[in-house]
Residue, then its C-alpha position, 0 to 999 in steps of 0.5 A: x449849440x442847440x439853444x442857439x439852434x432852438x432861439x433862431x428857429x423859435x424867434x417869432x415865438x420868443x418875441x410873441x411870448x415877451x409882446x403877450x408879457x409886456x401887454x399883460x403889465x398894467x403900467x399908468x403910463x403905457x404910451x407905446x402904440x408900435x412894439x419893434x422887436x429887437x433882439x433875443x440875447x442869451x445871458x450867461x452872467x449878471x449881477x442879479x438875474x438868475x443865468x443862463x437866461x433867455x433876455x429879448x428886447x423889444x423897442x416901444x414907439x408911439x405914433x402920437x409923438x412920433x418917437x421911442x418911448x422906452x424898451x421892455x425887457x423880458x428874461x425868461x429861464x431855458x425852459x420859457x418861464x419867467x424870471x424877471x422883466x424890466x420897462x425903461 
């Protein structure tokens, strides 16, 4: 209980730690001028990430086009290091 404890007190950093990430990728077609946070899971089995893991999610917008332009996902160990990120 005291990860889940850790994570509600902590979200802010959590989702700051995963906005740093997702502004670090050099992808040619980053169009997201708006980043909503949206979730921090914590993942205790999948097929091909490390678990338990920390996963948040947060929702990409561009204002240009008014729309959802894709989700990033970060997965970080219980420690806040890096295992894996994934841009949809």
């Amino acid at each position: 209980m005291d990860l889940h404890k850790n994570i509600v007190e902590n979200k802010e950093e959590f989702y700051n730690l995963a906005i740093q990430y997702y502004n670090n990728i050099e992808y040619e077609f980053k169009e997201a001028d708006s980043i909503i946070p949206k979730s921090i899971s914590i993942v205790v089995d999948h097929e091909f990430i490390p678990t338990p893991c920390i996963k948040i999610k947060l929702e990409l917008y561009s204002q240009d086009q008014q729309k959802k332009t894709g989700n990033y996902y970060l997965y970080l160990d219980m420690a806040k290091h890096f295992i894996d990120e994934f841009l949809t």
